[in-house]
Structure formats: structure tokens, C-alpha cells
C-alpha positions as CSV (number, residue, x, y, z in Angstrom):
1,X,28.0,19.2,73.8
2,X,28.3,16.3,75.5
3,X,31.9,14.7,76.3
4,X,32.9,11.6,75.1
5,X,34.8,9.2,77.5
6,X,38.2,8.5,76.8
7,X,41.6,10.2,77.4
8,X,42.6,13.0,74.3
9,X,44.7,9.9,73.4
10,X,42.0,7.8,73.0
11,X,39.6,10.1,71.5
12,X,42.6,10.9,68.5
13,X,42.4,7.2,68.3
14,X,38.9,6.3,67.7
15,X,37.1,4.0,65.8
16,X,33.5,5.0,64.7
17,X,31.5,2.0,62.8
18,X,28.9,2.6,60.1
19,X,26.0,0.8,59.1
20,X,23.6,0.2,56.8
21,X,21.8,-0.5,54.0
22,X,22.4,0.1,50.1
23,X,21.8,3.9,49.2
24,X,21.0,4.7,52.6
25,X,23.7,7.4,53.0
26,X,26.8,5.3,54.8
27,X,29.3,7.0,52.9
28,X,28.0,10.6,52.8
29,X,27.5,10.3,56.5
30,X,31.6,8.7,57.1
31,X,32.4,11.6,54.5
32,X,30.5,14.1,56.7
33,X,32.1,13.1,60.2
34,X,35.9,12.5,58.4
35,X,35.2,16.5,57.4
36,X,34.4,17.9,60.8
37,X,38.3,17.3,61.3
38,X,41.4,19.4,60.2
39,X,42.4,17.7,56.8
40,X,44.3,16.2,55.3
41,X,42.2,13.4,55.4
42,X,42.5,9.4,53.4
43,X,39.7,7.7,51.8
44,X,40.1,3.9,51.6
45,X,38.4,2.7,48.9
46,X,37.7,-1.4,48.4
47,X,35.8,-0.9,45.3
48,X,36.4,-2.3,41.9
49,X,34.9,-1.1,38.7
50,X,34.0,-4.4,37.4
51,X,31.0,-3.2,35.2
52,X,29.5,-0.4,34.4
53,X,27.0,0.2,37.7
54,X,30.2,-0.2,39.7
55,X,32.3,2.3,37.5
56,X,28.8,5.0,37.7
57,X,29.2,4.4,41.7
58,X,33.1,5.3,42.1
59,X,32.6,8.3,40.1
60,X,29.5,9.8,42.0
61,X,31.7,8.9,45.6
62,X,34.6,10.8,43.6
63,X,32.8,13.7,42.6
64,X,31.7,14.5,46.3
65,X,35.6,14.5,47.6
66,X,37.8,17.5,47.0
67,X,41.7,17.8,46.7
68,X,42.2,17.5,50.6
69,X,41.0,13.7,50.3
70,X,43.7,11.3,49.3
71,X,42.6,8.0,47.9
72,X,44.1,4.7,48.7
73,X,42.3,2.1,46.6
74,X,42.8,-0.9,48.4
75,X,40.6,-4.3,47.0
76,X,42.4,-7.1,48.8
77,X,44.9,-5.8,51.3
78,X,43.2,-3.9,53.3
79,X,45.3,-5.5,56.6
80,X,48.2,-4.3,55.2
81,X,47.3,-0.9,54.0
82,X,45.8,0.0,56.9
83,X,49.0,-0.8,58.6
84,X,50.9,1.7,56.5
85,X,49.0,5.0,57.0
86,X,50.3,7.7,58.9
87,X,49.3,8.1,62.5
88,X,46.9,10.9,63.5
89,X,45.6,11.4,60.1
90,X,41.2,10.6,59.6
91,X,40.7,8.0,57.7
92,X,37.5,6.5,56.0
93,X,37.3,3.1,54.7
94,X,34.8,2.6,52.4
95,X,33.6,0.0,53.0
96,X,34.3,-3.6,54.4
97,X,31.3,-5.9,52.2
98,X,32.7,-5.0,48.8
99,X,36.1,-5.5,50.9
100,X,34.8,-9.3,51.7
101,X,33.2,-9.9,48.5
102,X,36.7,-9.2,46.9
103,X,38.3,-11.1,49.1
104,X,35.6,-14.1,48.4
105,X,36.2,-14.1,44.8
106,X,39.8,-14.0,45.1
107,X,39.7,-17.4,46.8
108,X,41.9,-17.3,49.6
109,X,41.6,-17.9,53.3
110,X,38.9,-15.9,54.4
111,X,39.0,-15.9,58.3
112,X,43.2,-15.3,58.5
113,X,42.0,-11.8,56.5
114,X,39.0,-11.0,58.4
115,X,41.4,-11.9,61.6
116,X,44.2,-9.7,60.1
117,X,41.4,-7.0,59.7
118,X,39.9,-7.1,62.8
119,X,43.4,-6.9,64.6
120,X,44.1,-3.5,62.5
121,X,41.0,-1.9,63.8
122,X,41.8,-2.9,66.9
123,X,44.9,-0.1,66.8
124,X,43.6,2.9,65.2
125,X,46.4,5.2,64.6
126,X,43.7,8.1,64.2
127,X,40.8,8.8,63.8
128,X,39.1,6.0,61.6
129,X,35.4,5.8,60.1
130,X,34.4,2.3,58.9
131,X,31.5,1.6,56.2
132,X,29.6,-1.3,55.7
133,X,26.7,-2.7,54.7
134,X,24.1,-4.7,56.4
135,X,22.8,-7.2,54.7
136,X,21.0,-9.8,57.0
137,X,18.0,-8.3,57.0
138,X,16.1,-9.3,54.3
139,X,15.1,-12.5,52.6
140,X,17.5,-16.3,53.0
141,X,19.2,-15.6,49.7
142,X,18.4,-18.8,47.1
143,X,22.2,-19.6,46.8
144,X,25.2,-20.9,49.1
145,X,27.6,-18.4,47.7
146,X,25.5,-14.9,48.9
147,X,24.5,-17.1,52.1
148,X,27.9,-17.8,52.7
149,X,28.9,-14.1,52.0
150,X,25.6,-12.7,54.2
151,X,26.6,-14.9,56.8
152,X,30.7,-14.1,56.7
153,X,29.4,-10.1,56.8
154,X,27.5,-10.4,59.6
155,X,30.0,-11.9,61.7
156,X,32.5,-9.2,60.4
157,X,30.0,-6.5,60.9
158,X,29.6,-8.0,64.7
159,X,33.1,-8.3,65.4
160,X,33.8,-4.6,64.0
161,X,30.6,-3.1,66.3
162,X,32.5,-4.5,69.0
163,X,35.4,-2.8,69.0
164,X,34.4,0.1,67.9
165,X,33.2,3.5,70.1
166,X,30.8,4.3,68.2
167,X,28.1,2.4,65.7
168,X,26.0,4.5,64.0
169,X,23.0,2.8,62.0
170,X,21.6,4.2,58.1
171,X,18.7,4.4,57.2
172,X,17.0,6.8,54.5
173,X,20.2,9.0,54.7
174,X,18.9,9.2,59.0
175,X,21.8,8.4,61.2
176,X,20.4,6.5,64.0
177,X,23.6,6.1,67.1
178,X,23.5,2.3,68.0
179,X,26.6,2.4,70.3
């Protein structure tokens, strides 16, 4: 096994990004790595259930988690509750577009959140899996609001892949290790 770089402090500390598109396996694969660790272990979920689709997709990430996951359901403040979790504990925040789109439609100042995010990830407490979608690579959408929101994720997703110490990439349920 190879050794990651990084004091023991460090590695308890680390922050592992994840990628990719919708249904490619992003969440199974943060659920996967958030299990290889001793539980307890916290699931941060942005989701709503504001229709039906939404409501069938909790319940299938639900039904794959077990009584050593405890849920956080977090839409807006994620800064905030991210600040509040116990230190050494894994974590899995799933994930940060439905995060941003949330915070979109709730009409506040976008960059002071993504700022306030950005500086939480910074300090991991633990060890902490991100999820989140990519979503520039397919068509210009026809509209300034999913432009605007493409646009905003891709600068989130950019500025998350940076500080993170490892990035892995989805694609049909294949991890692919980017950083």
C-alpha cells in the first residue's frame, strides 16, 4: 500500500473531493471510503424533498446507510454546521450543487456562503468526503439562471479540488483519482 504524505495529524484531517456526473456513483463511492473507517460516522445531507423524484432519491441514499450513520440534514447552513461537528469523527457531505442550488433559490449573497464554505474545508476536523456534481460538461444551458448556477459550481468545484488531498473523478460508477 502506498503511503500517503502527510503527518498522522494531517492524514486524520483530510479532505478527499468527489466528482462527477448525475448517477455516476459519487455517493456510493464517499459512502464506500467514509466505511473503511471506524464508525461512528455523519452524513451531511443538502437535499430537499421538493417533489416526488427528489423524495424517491433521499430514500434510495437512506436505505444504503445503517444505524452507525448519523444524519445532519443541512440545506442552507452548511458553513455553520460544518463548524459544529465533532472533531475526528468521518464525515460525508453530500453534496455541494444541490447545496448551491439551495442556496440560489433562497436569494441571499452567494459568494459570502461559498467564501464561508470554502474557509470550513479549509480546517477539516476529521476526516471529510465532499460530493459534487460536475456539470460543465455538457451543452451552454438556454437560460441565465442554470448558466449562472453551472458557472457559480464550477468555480466552487475548482476552489474545493484545490484544497483538497484528494479528487477523485465518477464516471459509470469507475472512480478515476484526479489529484
Amino acid at each position: 500500500m502506498m503511503q500517503q504524505p502527510g503527518s498522522a495529524e494531517q492524514q486524520k484531517r483530510r479532505l478527499t473531493f468527489i466528482l462527477g456526473g448525475a448517477r455516476s456513483g459519487k455517493s456510493a463511492h464517499g459512502e464506500g471510503l467514509i466505511a473503511r473507517l471506524p464508525p461512528p460516522w455523519i452524513y451531511v445531507a443538502t437535499a430537499e424533498a421538493r417533489d416526488e423524484d427528489m423524495h424517491a432519491r433521499i430514500k434510495a441514499h437512506q436505505q444504503r446507510r445503517d444505524a452507525r450513520w448519523q444524519l445532519r440534514e443541512v440545506p442552507l447552513k452548511l458553513p455553520e454546521a460544518l463548524a459544529s461537528l465533532p472533531d475526528d469523527l468521518p464525515v460525508l457531505i453530500d453534496c455541494l450543487t444541490l447545496w448551491l442550488s439551495n442556496i440560489m433559490l433562497a436569494d441571499v449573497d452567494l459568494e459570502d456562503h461559498c467564501d464561508r464554505l470554502v474557509a470550513a474545508l479549509q480546517r477539516p476536523r476529521g476526516p471529510w468526503v465532499v460530493v459534487s456534481n460536475e456539470v460543465g460538461l455538457g451543452i451552454v444551458p438556454d437560460n441565465a439562471l442554470a448558466r449562472r448556477f453551472r458557472d457559480q459550481a464550477g468555480r466552487l468545484n475548482a476552489r474545493v479540488a484545490a484544497l483538497a488531498q484528494q479528487v477523485d473523478f465518477m464516471v459509470a460508477g469507475l472512480a478515476m483519482r484526479m489529484k
